[in-house]
C-alpha positions in Angstrom: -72.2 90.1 150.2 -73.4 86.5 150.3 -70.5 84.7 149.9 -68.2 87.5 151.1 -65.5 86.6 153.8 -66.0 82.8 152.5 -62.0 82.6 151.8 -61.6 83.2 155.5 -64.8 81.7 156.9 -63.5 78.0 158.6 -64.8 74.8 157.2 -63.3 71.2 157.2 -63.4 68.9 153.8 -64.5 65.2 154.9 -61.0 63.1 153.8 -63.1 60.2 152.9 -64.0 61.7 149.3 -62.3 60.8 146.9 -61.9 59.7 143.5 -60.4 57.2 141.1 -60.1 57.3 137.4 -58.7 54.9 134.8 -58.3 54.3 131.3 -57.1 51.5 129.4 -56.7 50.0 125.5 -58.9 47.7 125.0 -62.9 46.3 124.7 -65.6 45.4 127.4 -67.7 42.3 127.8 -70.5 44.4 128.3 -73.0 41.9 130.1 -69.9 41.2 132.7 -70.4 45.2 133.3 -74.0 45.2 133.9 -73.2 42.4 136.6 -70.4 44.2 138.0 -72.3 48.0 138.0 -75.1 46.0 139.4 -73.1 44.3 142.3 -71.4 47.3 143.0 -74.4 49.8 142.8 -76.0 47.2 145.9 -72.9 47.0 148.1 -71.8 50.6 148.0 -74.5 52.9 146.8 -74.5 55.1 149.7 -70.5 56.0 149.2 -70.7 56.5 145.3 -71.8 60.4 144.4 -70.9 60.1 140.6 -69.7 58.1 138.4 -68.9 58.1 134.4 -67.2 56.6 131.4 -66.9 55.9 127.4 -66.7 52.1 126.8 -65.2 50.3 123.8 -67.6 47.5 124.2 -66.5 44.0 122.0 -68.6 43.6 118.8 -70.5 47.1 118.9 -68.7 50.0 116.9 -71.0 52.6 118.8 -69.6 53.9 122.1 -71.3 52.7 125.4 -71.7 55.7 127.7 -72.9 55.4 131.2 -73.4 57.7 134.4 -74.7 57.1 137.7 -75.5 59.1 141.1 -76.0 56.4 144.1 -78.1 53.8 143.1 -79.4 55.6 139.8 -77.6 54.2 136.7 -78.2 54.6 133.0 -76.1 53.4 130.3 -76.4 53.3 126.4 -74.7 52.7 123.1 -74.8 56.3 122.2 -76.7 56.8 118.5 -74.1 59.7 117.7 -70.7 58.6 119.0 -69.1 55.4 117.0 -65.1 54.5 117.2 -63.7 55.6 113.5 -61.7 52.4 112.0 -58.1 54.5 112.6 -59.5 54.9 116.4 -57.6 53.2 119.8 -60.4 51.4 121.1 -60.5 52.6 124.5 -62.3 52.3 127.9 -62.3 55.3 130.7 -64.0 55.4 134.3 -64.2 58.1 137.0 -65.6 57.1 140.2 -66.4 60.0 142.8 -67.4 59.1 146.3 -65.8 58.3 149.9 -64.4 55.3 151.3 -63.4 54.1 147.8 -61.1 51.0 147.4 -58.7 51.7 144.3 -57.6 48.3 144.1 -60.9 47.0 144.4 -62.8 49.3 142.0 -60.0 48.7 139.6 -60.2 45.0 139.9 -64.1 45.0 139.1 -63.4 46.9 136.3 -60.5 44.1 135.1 -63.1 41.2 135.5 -64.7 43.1 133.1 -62.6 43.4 130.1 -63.1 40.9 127.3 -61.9 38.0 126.8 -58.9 37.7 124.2 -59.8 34.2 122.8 -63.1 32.6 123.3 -63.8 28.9 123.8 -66.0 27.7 121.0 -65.9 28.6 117.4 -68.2 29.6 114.5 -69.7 25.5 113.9 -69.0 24.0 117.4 -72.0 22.2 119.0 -72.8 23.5 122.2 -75.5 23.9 124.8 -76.5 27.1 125.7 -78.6 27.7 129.0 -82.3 29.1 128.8 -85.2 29.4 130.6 -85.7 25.3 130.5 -82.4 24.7 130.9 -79.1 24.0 129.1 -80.8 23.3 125.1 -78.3 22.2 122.5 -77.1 24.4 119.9 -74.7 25.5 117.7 -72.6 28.8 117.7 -73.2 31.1 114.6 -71.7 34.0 115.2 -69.0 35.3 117.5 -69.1 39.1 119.5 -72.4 39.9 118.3 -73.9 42.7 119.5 -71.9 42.9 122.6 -72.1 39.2 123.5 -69.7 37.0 122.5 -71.9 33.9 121.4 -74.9 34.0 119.3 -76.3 30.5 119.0 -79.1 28.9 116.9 -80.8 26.3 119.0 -81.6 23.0 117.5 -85.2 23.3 118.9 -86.4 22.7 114.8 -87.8 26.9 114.8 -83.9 28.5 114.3 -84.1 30.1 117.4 -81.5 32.0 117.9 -80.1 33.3 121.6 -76.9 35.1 123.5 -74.5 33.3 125.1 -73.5 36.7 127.0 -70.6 35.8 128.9 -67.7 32.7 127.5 -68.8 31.0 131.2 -69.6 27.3 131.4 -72.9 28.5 133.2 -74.1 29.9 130.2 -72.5 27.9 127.5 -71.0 24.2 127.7 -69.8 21.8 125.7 -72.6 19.4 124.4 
């Protein structure tokens, strides 16, 4: 009896809700992500009611998994789901909300990707910023652990540090 006649009963959906889903080959800068989730979690909180996906993140065989309500966001390398070696490395979104921009939401997402070929190689000298500024350095290791620098420092203690995103205003030439 509750719910009966609620077929017939009038009601109105709001046109504004919406949704937009993609999927695409290919593997995530990660850190670029972060930003972007971040920016976007600011600007347009109040319009997004869900949102979800399975990342192929650059350098990390597990998947990154993430979900959000509003402003509440929480995302992970998952300890349980990896991409097998015979596995298309794949991203895939949903965004649910009202007054969503496709183009724009999907051109965030693009920004995102990873980059195909980075600047600097395993050996170059470079200078990486940190807290003191830009410190010189030398690459050791490319897309590791999601970030496609790792850098020793030549501060005489092998420090090593992230160069998260190929950006001069993280790493330079030395």
């Amino acid at each position: 009896e509750f719910i009966s006649g609620a077929d017939t009963a009038e009601h109105q959906h709001d046109t504004r809700t919406s949704s937009v889903a993609c999927k695409w080959e290919g593997e995530l800068n990660v850190n670029r992500l972060n930003m972007w989730i971040g920016e976007m979690i600011t600007e347009k909180s109040s319009d997004l009611y869900r949102y979800k996906g399975v990342l192929a993140v650059k350098g990390v065989q597990a998947k990154f998994v993430f979900q959000g309500v509003g402003m509440l966001f929480n995302g992970h390398f998952s300890n349980i789901h990896s991409w097998a070696p015979s596995e298309k490395r794949e991203c895939r979104f949903v965004f649910i909300g009202k007054n969503l921009d496709r183009d724009a939401l999907l051109k965030g997402l693009e920004v995102c990707k990873a980059e195909e070929s980075l600047r600097f190689q395993v050996g170059d000298s470079i200078e990486a910023r940190t807290a003191g500024g830009f410190t010189k350095g030398k690459i050791i290791r490319l897309w590791d652990e999601g970030n496609p620098y790792r850098i020793e420092l030549a501060d005489g203690k092998g420090t090593n540090v992230w160069g998260p995103i190929d950006d001069k205003a993280f790493v330079r030439s030395a």
